[in-house]
Structure formats: C-alpha cells, structure tokens
N, CA and C atoms as an extended XYZ file, in Angstrom:
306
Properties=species:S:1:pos:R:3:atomname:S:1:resname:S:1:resid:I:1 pbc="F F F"
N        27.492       -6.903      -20.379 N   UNK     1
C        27.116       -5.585      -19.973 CA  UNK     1
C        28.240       -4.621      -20.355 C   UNK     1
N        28.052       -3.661      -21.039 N   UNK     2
C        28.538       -2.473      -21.079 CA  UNK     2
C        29.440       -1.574      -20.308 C   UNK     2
N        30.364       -1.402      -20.401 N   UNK     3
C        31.471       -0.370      -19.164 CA  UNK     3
C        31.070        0.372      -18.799 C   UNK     3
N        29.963        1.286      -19.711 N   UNK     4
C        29.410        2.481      -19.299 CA  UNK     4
C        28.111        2.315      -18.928 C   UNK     4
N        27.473        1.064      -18.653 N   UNK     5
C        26.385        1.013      -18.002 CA  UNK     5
C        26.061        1.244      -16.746 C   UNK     5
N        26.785        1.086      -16.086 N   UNK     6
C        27.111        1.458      -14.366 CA  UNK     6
C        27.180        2.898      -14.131 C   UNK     6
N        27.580        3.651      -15.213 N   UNK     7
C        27.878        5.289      -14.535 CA  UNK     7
C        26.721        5.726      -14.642 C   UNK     7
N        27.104        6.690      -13.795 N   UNK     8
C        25.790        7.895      -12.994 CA  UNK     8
C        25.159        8.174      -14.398 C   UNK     8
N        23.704        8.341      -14.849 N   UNK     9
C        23.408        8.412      -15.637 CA  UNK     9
C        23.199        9.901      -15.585 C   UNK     9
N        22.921       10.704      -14.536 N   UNK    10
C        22.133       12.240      -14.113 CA  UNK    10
C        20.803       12.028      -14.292 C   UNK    10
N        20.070       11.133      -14.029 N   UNK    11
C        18.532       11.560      -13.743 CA  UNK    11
C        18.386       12.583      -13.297 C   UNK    11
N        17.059       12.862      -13.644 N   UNK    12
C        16.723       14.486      -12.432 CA  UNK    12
C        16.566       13.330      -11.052 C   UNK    12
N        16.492       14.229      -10.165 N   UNK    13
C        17.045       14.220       -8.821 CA  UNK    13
C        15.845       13.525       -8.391 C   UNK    13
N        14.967       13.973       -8.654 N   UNK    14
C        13.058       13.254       -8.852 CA  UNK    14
C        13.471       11.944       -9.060 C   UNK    14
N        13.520       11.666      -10.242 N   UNK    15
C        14.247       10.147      -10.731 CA  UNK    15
C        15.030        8.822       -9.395 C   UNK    15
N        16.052       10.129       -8.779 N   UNK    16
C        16.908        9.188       -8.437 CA  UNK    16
C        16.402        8.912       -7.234 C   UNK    16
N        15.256        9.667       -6.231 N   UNK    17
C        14.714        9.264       -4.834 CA  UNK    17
C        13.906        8.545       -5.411 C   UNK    17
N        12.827        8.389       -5.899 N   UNK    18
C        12.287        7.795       -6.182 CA  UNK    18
C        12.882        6.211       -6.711 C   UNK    18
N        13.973        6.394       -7.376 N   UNK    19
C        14.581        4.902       -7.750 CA  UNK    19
C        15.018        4.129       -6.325 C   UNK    19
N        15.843        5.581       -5.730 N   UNK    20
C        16.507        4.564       -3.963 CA  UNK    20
C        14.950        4.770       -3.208 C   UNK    20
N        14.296        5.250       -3.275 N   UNK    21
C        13.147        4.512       -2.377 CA  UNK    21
C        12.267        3.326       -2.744 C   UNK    21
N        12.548        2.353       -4.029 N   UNK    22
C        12.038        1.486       -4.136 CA  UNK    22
C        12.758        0.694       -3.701 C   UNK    22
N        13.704        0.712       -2.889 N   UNK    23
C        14.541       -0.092       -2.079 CA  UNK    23
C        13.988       -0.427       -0.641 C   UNK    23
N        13.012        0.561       -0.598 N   UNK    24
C        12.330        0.354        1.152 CA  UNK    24
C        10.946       -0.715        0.689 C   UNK    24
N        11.231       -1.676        0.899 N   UNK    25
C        10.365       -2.758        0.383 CA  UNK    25
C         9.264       -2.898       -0.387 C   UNK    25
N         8.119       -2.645        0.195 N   UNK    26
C         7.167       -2.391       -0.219 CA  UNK    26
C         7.023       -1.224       -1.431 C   UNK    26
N         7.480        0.127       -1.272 N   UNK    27
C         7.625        0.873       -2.027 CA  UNK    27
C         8.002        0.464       -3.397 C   UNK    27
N         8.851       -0.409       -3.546 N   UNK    28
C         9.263       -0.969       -4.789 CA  UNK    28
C         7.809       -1.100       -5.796 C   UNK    28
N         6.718       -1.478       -5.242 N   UNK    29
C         5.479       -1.965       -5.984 CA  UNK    29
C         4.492       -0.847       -6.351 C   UNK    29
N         4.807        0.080       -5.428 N   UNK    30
C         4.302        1.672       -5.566 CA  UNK    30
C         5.097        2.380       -6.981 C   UNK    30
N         6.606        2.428       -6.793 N   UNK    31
C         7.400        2.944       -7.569 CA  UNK    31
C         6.814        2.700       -9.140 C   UNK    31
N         6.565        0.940       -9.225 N   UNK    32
C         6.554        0.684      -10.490 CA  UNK    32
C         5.220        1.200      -10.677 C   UNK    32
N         4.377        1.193      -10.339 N   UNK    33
C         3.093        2.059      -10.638 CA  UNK    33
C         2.923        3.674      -10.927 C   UNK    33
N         3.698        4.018       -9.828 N   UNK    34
C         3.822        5.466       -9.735 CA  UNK    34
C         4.379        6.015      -11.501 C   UNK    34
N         5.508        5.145      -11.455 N   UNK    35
C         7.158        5.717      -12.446 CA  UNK    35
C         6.900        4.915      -13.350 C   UNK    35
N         5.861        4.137      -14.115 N   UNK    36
C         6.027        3.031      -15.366 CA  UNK    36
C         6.975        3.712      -16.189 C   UNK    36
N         6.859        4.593      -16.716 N   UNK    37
C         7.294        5.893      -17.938 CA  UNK    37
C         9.145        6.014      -18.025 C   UNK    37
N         9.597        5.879      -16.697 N   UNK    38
C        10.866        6.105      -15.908 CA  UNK    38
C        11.399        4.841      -15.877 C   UNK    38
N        12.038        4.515      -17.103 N   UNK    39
C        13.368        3.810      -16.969 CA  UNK    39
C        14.471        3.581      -16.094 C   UNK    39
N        14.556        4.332      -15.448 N   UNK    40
C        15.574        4.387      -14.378 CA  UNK    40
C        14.867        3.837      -13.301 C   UNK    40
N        13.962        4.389      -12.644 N   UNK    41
C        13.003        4.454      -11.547 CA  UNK    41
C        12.422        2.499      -11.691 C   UNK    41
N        12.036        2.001      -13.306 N   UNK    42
C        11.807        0.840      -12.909 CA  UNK    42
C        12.551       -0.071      -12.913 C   UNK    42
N        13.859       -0.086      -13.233 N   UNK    43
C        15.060       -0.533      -13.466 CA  UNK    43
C        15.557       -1.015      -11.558 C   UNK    43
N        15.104       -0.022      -10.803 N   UNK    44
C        15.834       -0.089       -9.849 CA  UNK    44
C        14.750       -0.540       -8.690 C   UNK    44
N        13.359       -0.303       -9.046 N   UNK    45
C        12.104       -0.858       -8.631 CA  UNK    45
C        11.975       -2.079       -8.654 C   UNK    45
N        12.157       -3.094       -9.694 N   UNK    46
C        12.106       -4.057       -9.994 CA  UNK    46
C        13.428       -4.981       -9.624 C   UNK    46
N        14.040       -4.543       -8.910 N   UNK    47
C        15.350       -4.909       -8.033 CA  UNK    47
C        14.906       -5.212       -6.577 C   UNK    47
N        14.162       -3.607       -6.276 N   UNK    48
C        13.729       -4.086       -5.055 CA  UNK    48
C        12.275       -4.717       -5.031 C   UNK    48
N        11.873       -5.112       -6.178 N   UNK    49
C        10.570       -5.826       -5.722 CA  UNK    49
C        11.384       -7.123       -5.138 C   UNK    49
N        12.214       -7.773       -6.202 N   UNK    50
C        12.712       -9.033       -5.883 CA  UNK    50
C        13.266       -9.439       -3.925 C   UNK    50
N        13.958       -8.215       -3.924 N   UNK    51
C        14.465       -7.998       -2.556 CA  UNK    51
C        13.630       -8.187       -1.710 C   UNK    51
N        12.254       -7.079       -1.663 N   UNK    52
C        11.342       -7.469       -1.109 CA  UNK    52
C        10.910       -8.547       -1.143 C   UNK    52
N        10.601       -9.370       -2.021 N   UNK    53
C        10.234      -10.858       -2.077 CA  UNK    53
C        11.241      -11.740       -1.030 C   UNK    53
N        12.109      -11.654       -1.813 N   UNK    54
C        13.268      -12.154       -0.342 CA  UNK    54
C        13.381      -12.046        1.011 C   UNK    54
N        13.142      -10.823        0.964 N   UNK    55
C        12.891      -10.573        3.010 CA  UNK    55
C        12.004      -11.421        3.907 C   UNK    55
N        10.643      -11.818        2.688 N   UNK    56
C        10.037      -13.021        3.215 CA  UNK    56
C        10.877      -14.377        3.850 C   UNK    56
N        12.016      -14.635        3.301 N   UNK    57
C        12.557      -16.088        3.138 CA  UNK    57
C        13.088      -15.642        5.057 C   UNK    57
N        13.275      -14.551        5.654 N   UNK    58
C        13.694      -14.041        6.835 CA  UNK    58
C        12.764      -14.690        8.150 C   UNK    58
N        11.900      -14.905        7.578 N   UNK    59
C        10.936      -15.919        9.000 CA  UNK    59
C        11.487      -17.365        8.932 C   UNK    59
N        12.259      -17.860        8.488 N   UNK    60
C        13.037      -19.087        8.825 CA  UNK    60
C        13.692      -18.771        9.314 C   UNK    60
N        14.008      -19.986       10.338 N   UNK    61
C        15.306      -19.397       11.695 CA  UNK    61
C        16.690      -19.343       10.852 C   UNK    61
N        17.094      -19.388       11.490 N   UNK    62
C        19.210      -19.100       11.138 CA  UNK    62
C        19.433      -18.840        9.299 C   UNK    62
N        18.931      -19.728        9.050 N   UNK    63
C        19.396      -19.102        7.399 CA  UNK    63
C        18.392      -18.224        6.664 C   UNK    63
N        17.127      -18.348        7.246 N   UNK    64
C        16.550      -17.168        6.611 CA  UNK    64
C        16.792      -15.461        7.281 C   UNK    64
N        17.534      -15.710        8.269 N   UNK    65
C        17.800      -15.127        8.903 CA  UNK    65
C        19.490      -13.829        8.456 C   UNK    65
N        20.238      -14.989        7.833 N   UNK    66
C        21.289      -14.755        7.485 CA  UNK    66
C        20.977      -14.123        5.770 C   UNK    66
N        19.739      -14.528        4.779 N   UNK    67
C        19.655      -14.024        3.769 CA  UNK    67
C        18.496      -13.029        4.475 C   UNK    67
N        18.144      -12.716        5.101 N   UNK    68
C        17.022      -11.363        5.271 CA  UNK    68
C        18.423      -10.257        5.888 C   UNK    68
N        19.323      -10.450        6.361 N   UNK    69
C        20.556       -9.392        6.422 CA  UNK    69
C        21.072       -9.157        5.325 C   UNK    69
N        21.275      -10.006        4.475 N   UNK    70
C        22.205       -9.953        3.256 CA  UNK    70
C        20.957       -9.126        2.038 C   UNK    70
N        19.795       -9.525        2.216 N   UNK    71
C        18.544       -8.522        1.634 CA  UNK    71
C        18.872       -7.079        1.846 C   UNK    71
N        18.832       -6.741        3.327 N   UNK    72
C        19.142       -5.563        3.932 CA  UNK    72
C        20.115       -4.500        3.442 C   UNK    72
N        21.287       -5.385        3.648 N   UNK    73
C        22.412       -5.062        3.023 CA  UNK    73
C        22.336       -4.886        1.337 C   UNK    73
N        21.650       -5.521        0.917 N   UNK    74
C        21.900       -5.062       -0.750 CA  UNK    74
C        20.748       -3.717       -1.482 C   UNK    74
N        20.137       -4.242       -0.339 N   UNK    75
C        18.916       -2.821       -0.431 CA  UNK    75
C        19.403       -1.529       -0.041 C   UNK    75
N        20.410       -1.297        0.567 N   UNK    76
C        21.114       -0.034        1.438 CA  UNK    76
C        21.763        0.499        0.477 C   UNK    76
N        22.902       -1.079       -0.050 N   UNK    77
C        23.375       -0.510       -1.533 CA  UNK    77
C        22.680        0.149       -2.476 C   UNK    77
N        21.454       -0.771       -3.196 N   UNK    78
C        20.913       -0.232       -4.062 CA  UNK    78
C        20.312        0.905       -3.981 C   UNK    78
N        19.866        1.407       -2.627 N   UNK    79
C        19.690        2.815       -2.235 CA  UNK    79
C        20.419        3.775       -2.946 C   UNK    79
N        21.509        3.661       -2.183 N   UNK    80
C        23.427        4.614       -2.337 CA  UNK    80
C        23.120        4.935       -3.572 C   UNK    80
N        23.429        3.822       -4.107 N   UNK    81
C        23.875        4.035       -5.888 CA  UNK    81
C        22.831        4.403       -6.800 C   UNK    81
N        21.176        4.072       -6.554 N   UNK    82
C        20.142        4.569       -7.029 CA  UNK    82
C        20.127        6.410       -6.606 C   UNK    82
N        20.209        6.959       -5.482 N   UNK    83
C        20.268        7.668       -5.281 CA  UNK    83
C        21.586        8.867       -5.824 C   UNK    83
N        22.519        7.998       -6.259 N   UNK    84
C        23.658        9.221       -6.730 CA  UNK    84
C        23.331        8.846       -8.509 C   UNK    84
N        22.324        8.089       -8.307 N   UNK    85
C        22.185        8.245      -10.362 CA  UNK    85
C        22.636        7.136      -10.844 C   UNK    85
N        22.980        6.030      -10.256 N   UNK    86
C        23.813        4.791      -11.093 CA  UNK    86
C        22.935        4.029      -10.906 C   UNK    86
N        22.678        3.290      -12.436 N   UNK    87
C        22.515        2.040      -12.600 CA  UNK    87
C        22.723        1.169      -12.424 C   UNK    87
N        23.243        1.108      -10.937 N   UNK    88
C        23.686       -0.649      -10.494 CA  UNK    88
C        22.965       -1.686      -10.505 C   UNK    88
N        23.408       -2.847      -10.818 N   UNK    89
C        22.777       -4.244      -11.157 CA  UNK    89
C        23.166       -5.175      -10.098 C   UNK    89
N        22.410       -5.163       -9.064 N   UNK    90
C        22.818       -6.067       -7.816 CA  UNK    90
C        22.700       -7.844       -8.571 C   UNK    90
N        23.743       -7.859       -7.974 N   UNK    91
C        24.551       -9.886       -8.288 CA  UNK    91
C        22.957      -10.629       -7.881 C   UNK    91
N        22.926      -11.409       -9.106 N   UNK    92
C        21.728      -12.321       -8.599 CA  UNK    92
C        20.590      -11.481       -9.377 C   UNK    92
N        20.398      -10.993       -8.187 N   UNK    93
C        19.267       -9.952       -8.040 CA  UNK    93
C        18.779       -9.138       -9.475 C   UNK    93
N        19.720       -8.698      -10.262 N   UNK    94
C        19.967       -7.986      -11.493 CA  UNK    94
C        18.920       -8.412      -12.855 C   UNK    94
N        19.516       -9.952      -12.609 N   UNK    95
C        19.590      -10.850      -13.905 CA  UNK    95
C        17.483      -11.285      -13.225 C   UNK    95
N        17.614      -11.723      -12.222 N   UNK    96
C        16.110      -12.017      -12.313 CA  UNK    96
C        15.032      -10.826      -12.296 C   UNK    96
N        15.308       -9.881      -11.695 N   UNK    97
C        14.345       -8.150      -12.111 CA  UNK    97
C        14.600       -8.144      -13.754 C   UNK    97
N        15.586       -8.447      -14.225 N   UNK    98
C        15.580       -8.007      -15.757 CA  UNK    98
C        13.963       -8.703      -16.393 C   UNK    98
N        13.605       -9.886      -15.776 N   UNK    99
C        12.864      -11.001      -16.339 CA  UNK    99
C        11.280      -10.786      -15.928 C   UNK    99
N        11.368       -9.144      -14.787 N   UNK   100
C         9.625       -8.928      -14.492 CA  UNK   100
C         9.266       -8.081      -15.356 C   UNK   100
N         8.299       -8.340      -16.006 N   UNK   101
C         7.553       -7.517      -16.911 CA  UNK   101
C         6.504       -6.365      -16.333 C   UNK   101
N         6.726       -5.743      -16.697 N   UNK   102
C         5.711       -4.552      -16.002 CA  UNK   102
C         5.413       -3.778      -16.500 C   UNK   102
C-alpha cells in the first residue's frame, strides 16, 4: 500500500457521511446501493458490511462477546476517519472487503 493512500482524500462532505455511516451496520448494505458510483463511499461500505457480518459472531457468550466490542470499536474508528475523508483500511477487515464485489 501506498504512503499516500491513507490521507484525507477531500471528498465532498456528501461522500464522507455517507462513507462513516456505513459503519452503523446495516447501513453499510444501503450505502453500497445508494453510492455504487462513489469510490470512496464503497470502499468504506464494504468494510462495514464485513463488520456488520461480524457483530453476528456477538451472540456467543464470552468470546463472541469480546469480538462484537472489538467490531464496535473498529466501526467508531472507521466512522472518525471515513468521516474526516481518509481512506483507512481497518487490519483484517481491509484485505477481506477488498475481495466483495459489488
């Protein structure tokens, strides 16, 4: 990956709620429908679809428990940084959204 792949790209501002609200779970599946066109928007959609998928693994006691926080937590991130314009690539998470076709 690129040094300069991570910086704020300046989406319009449209762009970038729309990218941190595919972080609120479900929305992620809206986003990619809504935004196909928007590179940015599915870039960061397709992050939180995965996430969302994950939150499922949260109805198992203690350890699904411990990865439905750590979901939480990376979704808050990907919020932040979707929302100020960056292309962040959450660990894990990154490399398998690269692989949904949409």
């Amino acid at each position: 990956m690129e040094e300069n792949e991570n910086k704020p790209t300046s989406p319009s501002t449209d762009s970038n709620l729309m990218a941190a609200l595919s972080y609120v779970w479900v929305l992620s599946i809206v986003m990619l429908i809504i935004k196909k066109d928007d590179e940015f928007v599915k870039f960061h959609a397709k992050q939180g679809l995965i996430l969302f998928i994950a939150s499922f693994i949260g109805v198992i006691p203690v350890i699904g428990w411990i990865i439905w926080l750590g979901v939480v937590v990376l979704d808050i991130v990907g919020f932040i940084k979707a929302l100020s314009g960056e292309k962040y690539k959450v660990p894990i998470v990154g490399d398998m959204a690269e692989k949904v076709k949409f």
